[in-house]
Each structure stands twice: as structure tokens, then as C-alpha cells.
mmCIF file of the N, C-alpha and C atoms, coordinates in Angstrom:
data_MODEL
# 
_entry.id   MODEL 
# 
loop_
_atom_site.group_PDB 
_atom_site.id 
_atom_site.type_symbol 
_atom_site.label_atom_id 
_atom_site.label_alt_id 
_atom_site.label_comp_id 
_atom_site.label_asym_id 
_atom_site.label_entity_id 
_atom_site.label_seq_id 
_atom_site.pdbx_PDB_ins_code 
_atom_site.Cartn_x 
_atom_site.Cartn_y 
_atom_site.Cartn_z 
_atom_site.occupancy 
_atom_site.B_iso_or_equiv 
_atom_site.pdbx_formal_charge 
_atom_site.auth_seq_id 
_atom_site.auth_comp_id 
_atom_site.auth_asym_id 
_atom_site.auth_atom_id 
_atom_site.pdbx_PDB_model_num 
ATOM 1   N N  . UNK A 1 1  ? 1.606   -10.545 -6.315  1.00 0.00 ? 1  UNK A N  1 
ATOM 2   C CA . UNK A 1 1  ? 0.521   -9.792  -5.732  1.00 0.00 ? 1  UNK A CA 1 
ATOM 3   C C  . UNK A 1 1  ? -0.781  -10.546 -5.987  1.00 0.00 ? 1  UNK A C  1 
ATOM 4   N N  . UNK A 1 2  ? -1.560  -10.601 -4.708  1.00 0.00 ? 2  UNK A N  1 
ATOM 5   C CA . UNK A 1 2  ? -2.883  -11.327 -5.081  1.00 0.00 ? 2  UNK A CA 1 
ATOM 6   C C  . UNK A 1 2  ? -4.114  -10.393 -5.386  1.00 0.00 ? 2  UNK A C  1 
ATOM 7   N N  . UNK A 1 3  ? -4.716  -10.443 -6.227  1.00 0.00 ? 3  UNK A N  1 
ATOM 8   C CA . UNK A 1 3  ? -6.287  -9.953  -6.310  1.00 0.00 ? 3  UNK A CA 1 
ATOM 9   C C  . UNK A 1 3  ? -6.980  -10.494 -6.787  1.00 0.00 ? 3  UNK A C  1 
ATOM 10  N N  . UNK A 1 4  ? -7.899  -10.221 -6.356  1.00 0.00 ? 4  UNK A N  1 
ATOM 11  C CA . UNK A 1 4  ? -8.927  -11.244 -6.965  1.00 0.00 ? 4  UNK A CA 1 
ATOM 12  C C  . UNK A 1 4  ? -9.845  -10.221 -8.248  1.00 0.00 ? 4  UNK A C  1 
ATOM 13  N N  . UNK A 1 5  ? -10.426 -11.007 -8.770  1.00 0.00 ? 5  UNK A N  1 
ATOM 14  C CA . UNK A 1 5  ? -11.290 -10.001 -10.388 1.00 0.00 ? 5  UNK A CA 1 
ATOM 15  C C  . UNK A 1 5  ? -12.487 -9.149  -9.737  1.00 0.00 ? 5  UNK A C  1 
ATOM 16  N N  . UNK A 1 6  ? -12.440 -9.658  -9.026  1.00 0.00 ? 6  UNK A N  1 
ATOM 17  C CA . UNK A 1 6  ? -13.852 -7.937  -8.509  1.00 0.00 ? 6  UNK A CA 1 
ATOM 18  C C  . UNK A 1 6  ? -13.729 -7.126  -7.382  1.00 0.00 ? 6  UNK A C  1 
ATOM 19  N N  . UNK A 1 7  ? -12.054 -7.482  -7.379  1.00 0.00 ? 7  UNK A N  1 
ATOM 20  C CA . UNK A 1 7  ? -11.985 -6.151  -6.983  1.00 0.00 ? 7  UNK A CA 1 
ATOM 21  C C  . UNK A 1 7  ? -11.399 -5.663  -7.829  1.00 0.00 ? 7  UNK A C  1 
ATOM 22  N N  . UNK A 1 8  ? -11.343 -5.741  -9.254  1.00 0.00 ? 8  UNK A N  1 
ATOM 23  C CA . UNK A 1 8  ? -10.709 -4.839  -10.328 1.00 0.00 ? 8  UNK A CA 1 
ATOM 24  C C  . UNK A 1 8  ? -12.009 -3.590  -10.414 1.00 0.00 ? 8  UNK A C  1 
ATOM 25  N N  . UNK A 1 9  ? -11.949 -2.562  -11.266 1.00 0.00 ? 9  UNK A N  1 
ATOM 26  C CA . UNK A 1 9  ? -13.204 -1.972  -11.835 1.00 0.00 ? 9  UNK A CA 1 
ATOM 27  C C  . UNK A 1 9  ? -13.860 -2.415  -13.203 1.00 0.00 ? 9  UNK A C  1 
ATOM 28  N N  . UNK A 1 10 ? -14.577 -1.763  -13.360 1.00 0.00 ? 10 UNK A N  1 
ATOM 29  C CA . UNK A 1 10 ? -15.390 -2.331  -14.226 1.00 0.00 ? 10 UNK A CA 1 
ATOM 30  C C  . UNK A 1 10 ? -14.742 -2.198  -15.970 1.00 0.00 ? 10 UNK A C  1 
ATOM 31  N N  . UNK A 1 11 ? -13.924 -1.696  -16.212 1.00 0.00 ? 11 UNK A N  1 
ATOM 32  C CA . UNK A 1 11 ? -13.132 -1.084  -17.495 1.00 0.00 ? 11 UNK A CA 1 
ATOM 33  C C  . UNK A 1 11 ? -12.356 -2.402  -17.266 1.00 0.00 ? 11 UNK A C  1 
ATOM 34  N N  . UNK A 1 12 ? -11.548 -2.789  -16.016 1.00 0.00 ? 12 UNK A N  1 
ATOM 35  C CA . UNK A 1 12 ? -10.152 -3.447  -16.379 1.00 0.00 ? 12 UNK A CA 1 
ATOM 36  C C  . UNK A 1 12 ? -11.077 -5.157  -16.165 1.00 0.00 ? 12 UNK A C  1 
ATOM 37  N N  . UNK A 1 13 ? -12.058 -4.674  -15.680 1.00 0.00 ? 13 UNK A N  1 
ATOM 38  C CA . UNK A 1 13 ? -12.900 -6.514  -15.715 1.00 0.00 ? 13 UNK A CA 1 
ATOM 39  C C  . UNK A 1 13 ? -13.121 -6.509  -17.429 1.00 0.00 ? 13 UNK A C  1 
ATOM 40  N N  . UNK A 1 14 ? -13.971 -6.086  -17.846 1.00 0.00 ? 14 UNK A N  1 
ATOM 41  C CA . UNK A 1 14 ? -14.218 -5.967  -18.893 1.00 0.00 ? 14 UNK A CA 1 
ATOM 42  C C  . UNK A 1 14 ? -12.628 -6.379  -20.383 1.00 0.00 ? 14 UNK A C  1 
ATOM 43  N N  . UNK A 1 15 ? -12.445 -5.896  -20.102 1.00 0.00 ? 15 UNK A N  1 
ATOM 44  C CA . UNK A 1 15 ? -10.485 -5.638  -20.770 1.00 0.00 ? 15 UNK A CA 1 
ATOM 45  C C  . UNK A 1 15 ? -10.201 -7.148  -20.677 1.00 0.00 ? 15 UNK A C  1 
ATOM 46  N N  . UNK A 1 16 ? -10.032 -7.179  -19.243 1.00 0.00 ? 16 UNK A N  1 
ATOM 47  C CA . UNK A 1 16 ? -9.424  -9.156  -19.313 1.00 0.00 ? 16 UNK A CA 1 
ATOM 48  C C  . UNK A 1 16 ? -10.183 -10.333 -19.400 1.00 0.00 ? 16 UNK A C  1 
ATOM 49  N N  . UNK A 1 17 ? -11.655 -9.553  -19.413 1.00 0.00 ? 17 UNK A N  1 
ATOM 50  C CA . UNK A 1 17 ? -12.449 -11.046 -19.849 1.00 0.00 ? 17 UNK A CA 1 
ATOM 51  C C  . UNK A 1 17 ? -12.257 -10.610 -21.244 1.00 0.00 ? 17 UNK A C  1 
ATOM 52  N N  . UNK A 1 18 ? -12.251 -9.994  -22.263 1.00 0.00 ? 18 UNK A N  1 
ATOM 53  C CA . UNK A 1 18 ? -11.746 -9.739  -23.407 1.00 0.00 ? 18 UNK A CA 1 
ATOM 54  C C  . UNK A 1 18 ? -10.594 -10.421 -23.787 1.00 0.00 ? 18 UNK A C  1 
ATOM 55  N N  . UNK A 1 19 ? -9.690  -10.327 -23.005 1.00 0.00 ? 19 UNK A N  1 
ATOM 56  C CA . UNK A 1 19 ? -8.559  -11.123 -23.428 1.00 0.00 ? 19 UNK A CA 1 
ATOM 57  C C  . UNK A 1 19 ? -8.473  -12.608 -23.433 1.00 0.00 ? 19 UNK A C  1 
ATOM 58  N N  . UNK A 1 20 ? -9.412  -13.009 -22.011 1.00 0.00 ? 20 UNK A N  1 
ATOM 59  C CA . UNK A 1 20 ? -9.248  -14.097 -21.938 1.00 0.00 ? 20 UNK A CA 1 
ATOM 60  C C  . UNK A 1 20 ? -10.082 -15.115 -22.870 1.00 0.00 ? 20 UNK A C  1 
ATOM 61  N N  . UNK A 1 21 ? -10.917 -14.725 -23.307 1.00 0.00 ? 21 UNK A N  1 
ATOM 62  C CA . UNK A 1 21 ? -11.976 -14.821 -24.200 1.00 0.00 ? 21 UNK A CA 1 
ATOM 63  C C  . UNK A 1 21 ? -11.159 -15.376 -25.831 1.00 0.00 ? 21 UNK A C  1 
ATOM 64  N N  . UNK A 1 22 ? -10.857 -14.286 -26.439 1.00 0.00 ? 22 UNK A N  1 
ATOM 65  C CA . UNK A 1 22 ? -10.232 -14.185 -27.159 1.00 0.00 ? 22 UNK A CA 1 
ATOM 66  C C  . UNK A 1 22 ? -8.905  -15.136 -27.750 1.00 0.00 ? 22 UNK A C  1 
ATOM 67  N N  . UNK A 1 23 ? -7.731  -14.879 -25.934 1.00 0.00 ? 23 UNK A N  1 
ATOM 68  C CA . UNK A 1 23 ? -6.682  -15.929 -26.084 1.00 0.00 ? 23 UNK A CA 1 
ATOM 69  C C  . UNK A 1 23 ? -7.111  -17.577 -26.052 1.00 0.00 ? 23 UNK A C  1 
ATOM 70  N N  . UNK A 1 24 ? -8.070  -17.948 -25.389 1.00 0.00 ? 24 UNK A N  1 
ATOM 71  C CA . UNK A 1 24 ? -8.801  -19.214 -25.599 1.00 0.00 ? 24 UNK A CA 1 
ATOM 72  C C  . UNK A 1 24 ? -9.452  -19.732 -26.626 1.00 0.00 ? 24 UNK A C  1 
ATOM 73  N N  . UNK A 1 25 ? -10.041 -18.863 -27.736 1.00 0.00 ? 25 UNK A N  1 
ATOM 74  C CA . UNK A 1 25 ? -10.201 -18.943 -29.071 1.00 0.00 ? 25 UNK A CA 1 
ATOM 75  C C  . UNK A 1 25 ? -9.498  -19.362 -30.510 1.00 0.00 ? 25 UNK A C  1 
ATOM 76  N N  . UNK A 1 26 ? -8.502  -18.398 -30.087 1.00 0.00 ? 26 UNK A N  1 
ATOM 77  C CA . UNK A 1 26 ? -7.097  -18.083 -30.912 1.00 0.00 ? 26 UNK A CA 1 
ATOM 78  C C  . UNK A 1 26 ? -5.655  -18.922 -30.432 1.00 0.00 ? 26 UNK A C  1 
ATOM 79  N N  . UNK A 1 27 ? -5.175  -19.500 -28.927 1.00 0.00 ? 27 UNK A N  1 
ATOM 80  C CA . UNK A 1 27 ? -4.514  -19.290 -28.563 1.00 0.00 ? 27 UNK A CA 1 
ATOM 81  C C  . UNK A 1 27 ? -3.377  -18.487 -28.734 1.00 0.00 ? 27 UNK A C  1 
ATOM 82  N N  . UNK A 1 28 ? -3.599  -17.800 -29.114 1.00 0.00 ? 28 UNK A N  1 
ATOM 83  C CA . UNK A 1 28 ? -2.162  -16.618 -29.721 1.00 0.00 ? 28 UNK A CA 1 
ATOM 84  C C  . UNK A 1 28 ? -2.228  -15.310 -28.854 1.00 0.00 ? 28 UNK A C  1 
ATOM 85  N N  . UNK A 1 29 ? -1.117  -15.012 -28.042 1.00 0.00 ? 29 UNK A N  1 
ATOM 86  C CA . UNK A 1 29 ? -1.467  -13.666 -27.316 1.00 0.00 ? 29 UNK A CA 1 
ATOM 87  C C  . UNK A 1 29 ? -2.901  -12.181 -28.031 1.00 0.00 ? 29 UNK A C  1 
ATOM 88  N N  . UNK A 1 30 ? -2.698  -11.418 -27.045 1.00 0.00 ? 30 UNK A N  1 
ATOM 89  C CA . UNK A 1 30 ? -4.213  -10.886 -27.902 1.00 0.00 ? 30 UNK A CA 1 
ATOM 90  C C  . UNK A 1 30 ? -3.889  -9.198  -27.653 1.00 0.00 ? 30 UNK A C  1 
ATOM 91  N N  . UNK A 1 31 ? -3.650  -8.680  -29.017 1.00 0.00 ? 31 UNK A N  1 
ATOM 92  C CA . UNK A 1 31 ? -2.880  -6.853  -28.892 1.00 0.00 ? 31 UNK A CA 1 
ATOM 93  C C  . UNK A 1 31 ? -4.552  -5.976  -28.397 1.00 0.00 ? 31 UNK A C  1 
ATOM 94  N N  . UNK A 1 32 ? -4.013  -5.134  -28.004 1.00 0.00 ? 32 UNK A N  1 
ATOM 95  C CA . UNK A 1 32 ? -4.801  -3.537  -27.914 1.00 0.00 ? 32 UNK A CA 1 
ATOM 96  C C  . UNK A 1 32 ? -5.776  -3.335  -28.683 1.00 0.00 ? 32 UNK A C  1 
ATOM 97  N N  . UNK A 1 33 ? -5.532  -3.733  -30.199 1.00 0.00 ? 33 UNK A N  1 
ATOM 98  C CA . UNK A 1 33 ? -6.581  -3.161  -31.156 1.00 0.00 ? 33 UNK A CA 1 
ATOM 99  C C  . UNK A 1 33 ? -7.680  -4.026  -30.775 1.00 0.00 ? 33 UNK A C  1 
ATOM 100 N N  . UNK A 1 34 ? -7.589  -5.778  -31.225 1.00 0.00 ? 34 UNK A N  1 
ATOM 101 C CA . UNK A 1 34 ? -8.242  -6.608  -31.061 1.00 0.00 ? 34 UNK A CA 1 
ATOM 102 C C  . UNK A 1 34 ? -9.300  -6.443  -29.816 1.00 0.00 ? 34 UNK A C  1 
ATOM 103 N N  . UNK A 1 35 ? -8.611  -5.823  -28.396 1.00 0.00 ? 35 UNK A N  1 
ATOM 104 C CA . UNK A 1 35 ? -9.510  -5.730  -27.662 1.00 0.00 ? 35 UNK A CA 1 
ATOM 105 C C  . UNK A 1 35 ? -10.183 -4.633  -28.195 1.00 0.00 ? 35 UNK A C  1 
ATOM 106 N N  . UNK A 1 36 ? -10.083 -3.533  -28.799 1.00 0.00 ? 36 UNK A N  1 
ATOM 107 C CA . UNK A 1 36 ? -10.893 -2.231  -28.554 1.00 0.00 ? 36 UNK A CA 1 
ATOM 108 C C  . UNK A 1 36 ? -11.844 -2.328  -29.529 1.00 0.00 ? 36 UNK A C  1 
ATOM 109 N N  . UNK A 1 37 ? -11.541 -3.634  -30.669 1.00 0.00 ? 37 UNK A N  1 
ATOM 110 C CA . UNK A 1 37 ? -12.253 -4.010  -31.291 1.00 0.00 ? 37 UNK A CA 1 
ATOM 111 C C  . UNK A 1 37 ? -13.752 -4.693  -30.756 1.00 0.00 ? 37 UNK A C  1 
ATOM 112 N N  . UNK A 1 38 ? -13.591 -5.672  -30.145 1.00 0.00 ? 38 UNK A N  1 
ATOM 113 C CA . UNK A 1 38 ? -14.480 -6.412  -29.318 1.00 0.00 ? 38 UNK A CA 1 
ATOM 114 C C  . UNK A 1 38 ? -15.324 -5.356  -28.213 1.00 0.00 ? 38 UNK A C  1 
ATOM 115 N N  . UNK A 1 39 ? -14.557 -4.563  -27.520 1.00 0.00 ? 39 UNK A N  1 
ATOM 116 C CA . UNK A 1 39 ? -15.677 -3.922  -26.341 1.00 0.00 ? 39 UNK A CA 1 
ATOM 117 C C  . UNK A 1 39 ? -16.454 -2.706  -26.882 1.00 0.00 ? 39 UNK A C  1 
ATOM 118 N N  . UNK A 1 40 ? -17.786 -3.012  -25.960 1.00 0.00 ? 40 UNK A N  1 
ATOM 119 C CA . UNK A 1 40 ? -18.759 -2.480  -26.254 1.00 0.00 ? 40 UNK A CA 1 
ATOM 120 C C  . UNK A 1 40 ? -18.873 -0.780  -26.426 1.00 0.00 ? 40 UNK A C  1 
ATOM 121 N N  . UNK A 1 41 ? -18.100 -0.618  -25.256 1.00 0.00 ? 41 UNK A N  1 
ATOM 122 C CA . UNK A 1 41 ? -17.568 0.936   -24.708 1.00 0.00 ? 41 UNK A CA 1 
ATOM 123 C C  . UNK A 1 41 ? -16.483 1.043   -25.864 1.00 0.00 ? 41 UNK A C  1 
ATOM 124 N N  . UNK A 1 42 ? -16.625 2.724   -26.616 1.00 0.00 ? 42 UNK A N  1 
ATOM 125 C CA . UNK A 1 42 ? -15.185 2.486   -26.836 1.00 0.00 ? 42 UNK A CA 1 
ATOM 126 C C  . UNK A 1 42 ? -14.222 3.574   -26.277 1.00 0.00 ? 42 UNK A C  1 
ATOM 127 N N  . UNK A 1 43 ? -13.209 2.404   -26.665 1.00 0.00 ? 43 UNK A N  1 
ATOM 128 C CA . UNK A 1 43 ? -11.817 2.907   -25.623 1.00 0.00 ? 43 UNK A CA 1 
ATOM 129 C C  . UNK A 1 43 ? -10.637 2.798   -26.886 1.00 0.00 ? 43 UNK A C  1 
ATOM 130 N N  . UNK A 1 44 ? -9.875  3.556   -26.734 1.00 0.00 ? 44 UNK A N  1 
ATOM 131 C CA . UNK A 1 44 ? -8.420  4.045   -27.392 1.00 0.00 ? 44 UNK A CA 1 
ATOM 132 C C  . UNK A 1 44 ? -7.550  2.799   -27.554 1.00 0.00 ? 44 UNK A C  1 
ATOM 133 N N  . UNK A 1 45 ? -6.826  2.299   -28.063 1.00 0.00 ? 45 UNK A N  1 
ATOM 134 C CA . UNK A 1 45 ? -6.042  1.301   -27.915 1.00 0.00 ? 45 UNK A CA 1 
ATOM 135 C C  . UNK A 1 45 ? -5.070  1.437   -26.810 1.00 0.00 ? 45 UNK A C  1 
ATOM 136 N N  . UNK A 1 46 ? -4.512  3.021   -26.902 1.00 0.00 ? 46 UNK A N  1 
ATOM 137 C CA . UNK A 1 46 ? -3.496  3.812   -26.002 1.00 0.00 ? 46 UNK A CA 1 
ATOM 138 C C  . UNK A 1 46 ? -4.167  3.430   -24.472 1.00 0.00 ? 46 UNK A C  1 
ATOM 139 N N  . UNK A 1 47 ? -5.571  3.420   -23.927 1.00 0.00 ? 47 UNK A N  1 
ATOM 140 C CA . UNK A 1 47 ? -6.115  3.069   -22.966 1.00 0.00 ? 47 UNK A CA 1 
ATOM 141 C C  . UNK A 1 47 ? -6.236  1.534   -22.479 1.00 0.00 ? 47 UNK A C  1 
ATOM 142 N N  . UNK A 1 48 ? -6.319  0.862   -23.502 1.00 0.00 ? 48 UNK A N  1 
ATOM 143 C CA . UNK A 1 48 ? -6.560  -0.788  -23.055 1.00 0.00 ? 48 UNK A CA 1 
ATOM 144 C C  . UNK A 1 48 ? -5.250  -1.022  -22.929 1.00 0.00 ? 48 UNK A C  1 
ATOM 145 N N  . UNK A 1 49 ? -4.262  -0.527  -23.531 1.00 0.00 ? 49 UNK A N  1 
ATOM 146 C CA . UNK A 1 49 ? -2.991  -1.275  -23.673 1.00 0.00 ? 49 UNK A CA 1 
ATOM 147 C C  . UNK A 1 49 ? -2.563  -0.833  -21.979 1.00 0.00 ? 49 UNK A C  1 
ATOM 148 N N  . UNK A 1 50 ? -3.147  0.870   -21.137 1.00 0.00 ? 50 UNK A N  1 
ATOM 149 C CA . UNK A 1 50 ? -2.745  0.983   -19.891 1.00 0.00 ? 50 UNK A CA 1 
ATOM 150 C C  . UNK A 1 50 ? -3.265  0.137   -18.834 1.00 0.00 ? 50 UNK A C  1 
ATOM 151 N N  . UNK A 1 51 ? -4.850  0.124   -19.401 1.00 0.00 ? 51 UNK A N  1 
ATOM 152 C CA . UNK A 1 51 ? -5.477  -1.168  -18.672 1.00 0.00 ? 51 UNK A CA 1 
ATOM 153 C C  . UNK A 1 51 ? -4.345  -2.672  -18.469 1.00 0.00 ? 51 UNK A C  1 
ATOM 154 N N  . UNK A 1 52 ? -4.177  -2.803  -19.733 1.00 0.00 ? 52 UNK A N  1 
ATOM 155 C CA . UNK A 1 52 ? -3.342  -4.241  -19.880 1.00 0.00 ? 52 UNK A CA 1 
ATOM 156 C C  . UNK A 1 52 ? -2.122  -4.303  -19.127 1.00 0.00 ? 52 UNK A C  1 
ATOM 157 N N  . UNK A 1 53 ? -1.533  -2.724  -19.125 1.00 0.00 ? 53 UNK A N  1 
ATOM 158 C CA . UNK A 1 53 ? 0.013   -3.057  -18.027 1.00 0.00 ? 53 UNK A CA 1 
ATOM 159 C C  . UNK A 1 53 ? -0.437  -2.901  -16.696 1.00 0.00 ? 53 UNK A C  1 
ATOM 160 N N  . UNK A 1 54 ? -1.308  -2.471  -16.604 1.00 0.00 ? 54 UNK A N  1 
ATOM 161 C CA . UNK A 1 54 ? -1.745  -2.540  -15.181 1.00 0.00 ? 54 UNK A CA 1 
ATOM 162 C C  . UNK A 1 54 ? -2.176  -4.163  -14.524 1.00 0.00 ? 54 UNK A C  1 
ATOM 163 N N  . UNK A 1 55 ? -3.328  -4.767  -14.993 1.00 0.00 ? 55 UNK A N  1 
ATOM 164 C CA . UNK A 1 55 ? -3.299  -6.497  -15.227 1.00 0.00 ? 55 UNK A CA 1 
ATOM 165 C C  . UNK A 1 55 ? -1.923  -7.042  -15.529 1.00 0.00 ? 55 UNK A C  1 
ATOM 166 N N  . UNK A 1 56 ? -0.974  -6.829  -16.535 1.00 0.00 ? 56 UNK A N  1 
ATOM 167 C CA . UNK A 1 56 ? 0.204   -7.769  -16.045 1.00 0.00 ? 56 UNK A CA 1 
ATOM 168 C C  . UNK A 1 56 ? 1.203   -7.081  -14.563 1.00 0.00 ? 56 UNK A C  1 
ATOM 169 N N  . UNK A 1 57 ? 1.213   -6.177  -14.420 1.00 0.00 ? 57 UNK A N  1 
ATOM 170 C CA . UNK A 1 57 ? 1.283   -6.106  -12.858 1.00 0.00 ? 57 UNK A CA 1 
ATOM 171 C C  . UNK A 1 57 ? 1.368   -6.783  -11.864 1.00 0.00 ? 57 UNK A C  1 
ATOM 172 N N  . UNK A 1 58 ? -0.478  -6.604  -11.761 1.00 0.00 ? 58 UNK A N  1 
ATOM 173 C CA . UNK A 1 58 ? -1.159  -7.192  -10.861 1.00 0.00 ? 58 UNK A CA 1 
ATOM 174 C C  . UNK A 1 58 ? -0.997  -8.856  -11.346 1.00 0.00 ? 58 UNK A C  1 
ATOM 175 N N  . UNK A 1 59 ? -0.229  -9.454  -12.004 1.00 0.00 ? 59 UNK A N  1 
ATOM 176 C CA . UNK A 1 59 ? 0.171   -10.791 -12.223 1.00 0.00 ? 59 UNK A CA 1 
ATOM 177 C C  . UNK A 1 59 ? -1.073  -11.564 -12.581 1.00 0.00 ? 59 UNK A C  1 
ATOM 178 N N  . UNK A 1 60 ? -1.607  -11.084 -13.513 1.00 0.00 ? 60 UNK A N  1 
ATOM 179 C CA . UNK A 1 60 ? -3.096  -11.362 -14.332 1.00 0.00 ? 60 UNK A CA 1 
ATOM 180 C C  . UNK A 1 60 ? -2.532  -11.777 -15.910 1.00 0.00 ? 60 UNK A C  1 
ATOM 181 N N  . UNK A 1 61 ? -1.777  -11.018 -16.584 1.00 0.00 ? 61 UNK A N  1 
ATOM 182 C CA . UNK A 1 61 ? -1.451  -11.418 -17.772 1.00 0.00 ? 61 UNK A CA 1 
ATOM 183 C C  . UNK A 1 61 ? 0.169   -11.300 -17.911 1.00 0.00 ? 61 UNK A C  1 
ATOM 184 N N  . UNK A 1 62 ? 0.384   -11.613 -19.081 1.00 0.00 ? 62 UNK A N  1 
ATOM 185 C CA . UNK A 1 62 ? 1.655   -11.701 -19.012 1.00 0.00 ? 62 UNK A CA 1 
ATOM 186 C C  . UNK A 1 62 ? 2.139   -11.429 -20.490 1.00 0.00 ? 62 UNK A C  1 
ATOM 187 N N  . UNK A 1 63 ? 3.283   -11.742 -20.639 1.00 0.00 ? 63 UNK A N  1 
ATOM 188 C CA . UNK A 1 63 ? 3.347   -10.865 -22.288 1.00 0.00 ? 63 UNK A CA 1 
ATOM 189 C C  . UNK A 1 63 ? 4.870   -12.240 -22.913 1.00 0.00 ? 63 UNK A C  1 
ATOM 190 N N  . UNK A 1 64 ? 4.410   -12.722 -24.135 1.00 0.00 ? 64 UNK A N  1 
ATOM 191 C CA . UNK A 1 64 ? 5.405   -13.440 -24.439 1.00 0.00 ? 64 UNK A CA 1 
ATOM 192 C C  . UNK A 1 64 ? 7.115   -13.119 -25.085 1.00 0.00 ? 64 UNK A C  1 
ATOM 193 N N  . UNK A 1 65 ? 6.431   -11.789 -25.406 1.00 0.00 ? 65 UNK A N  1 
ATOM 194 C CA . UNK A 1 65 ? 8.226   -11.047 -25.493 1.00 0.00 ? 65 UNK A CA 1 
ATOM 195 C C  . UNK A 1 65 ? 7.058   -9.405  -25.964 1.00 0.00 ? 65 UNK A C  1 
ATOM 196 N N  . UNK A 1 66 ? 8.203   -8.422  -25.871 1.00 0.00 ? 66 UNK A N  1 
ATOM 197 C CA . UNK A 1 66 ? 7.798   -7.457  -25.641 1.00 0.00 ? 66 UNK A CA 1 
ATOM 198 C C  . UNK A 1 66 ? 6.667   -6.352  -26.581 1.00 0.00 ? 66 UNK A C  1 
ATOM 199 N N  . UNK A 1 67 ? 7.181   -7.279  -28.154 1.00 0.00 ? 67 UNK A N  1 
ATOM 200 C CA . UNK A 1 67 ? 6.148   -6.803  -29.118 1.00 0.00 ? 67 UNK A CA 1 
ATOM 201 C C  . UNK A 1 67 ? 4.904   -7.131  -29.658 1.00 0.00 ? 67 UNK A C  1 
ATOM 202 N N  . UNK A 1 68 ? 4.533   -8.336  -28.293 1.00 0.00 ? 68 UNK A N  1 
ATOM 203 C CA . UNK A 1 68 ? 3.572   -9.697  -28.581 1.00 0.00 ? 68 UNK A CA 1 
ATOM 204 C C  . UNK A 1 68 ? 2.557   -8.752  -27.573 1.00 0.00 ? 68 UNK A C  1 
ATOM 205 N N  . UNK A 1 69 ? 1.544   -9.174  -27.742 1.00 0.00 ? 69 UNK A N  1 
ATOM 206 C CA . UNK A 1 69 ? -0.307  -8.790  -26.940 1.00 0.00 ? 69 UNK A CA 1 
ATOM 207 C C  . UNK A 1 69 ? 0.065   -9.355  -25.936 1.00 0.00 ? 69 UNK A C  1 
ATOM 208 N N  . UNK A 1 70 ? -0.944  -9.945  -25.421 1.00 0.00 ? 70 UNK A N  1 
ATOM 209 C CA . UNK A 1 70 ? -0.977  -10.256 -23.779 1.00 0.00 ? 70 UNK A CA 1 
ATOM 210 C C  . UNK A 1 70 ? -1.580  -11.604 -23.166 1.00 0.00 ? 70 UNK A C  1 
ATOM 211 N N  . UNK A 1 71 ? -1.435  -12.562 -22.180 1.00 0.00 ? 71 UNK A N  1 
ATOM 212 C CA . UNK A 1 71 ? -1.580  -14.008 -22.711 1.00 0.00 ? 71 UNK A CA 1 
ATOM 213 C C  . UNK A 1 71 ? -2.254  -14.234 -21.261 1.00 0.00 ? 71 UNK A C  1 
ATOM 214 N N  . UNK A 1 72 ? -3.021  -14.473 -20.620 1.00 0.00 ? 72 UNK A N  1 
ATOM 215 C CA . UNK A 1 72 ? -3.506  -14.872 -19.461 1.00 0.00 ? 72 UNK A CA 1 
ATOM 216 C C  . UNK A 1 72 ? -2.184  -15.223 -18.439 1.00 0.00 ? 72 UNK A C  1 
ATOM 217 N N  . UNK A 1 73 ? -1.951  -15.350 -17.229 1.00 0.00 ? 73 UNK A N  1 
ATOM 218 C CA . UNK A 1 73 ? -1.315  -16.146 -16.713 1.00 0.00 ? 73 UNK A CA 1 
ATOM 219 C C  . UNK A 1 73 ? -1.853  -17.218 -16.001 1.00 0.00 ? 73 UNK A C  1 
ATOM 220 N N  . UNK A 1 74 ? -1.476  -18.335 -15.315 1.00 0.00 ? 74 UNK A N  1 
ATOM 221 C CA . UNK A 1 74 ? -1.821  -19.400 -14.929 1.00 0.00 ? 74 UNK A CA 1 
ATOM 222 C C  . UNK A 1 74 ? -1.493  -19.124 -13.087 1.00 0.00 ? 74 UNK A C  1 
ATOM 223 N N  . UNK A 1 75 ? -2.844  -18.752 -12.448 1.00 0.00 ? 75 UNK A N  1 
ATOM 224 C CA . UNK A 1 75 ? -2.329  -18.622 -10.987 1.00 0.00 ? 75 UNK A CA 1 
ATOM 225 C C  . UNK A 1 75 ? -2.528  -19.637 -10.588 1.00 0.00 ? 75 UNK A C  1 
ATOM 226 N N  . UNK A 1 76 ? -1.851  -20.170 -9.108  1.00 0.00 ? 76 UNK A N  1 
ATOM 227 C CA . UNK A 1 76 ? -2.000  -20.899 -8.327  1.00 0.00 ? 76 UNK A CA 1 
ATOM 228 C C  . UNK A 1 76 ? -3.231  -20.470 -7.404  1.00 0.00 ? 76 UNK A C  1 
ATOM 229 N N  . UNK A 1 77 ? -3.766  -21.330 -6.933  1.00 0.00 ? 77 UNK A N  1 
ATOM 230 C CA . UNK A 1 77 ? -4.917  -20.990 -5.893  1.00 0.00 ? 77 UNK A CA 1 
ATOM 231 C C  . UNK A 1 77 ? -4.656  -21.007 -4.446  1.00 0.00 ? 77 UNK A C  1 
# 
């Protein structure tokens, strides 16, 4: 599925520049807390983590096995 980042809203923009931020820092996938840690708004972990399955979905992130955070994916253009 293609989308592009603005047409996300403003919660799930926010969420994956968080991640992406983060996984480029660390390289190590990046959990729920860590984000709810970082954003400004706060949000539930229970909420970013819905944000987050929604982005790997939409083929935005991806997850390295099932108990791991969440890792950017690499799209083609």
C-alpha cells in the first residue's frame, strides 16, 4: 500500500518521526514506552503502540520478530 506521510494525521506523523528519529540514533528497533517518552503530547503506550500497527500496515514500519519495537522500513520510490 502506498502513502505518502501527510497524508497521515498529525498523532501518527508525529509517532513515526519519533521512531524514525530514535531508530537512527540507536539502531535498535524502538518500543511504545520510548516513544511516549519522547512526545510532547502525552499519549498511553496502549495508543502509540495502535498508532504503530497501523504504520506497519500501511508498510511504514516493520517489526523484527514479534516482541521487538518497530524499525522503519526501506520503500522503494
Amino acid at each position: 500500500m502506498s502513502v505518502m506521510i501527510n497524508e497521515l494525521n498529525q498523532r501518527s506523523r508525529d509517532v513515526f518521526r519519533h521512531i524514525v528519529d530514535a531508530y537512527v540514533t540507536s539502531g535498535e528497533p524502538v518500543g511504545s514506552r520510548t516513544v511516549a517518552r519522547r512526545l510532547a503530547q502525552p499519549l498511553s503506550a496502549a495508543t502509540i503502540r495502535n498508532v504503530m500497527q497501523d504504520l506497519e500496515y500501511l508498510g511504514l514500519l516493520g517489526s523484527p520478530h514479534i516482541s521487538a519495537g518497530r524499525v522503519p522500513t526501506v520503500r522503494p520510490r
